[in-house]
N, C-alpha and C positions, 0 to 999 in steps of 0.2 A: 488519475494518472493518464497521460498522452503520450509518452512516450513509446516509441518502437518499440523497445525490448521489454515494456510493460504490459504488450498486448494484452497478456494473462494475467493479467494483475487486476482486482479491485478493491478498493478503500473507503470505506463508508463509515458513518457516526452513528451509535445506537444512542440518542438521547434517554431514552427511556430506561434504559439498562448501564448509562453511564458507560458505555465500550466504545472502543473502534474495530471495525471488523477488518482484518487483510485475509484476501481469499490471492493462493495463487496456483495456478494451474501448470502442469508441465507432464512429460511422459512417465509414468508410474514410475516410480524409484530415485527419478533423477531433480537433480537441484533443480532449482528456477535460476537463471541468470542475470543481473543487471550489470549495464556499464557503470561507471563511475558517475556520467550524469543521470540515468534515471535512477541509482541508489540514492543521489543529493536530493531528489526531485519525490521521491520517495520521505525522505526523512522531513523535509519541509514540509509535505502534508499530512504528517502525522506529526510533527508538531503542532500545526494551526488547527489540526484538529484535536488536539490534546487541548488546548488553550480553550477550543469550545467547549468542552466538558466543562470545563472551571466555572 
């Protein structure tokens, strides 16, 4: 993820374990935020990464 409002975001593939990992960071209690494009931009790579699992 590159996005601005995904600073705190990261997305990685466990091949080994069959996972995708989403880590996201933000101040204790409170949501994480995405706009409308990095939520699109978000779901695209976990799709293509779902696809790699396959």
């Amino acid at each position: 993820m590159n996005s601005p409002d995904a600073d705190d975001l990261t997305l990685e593939i466990d091949q080994t374990n069959g996972v995708i990992r989403l880590k996201a960071a933000a101040t204790f209690g409170e949501p994480v935020e995405l706009s409308a494009d990095a939520a699109r931009e978000l779901g695209q790579s976990l799709i293509r990464l779902a696809d790699e699992l396959e």
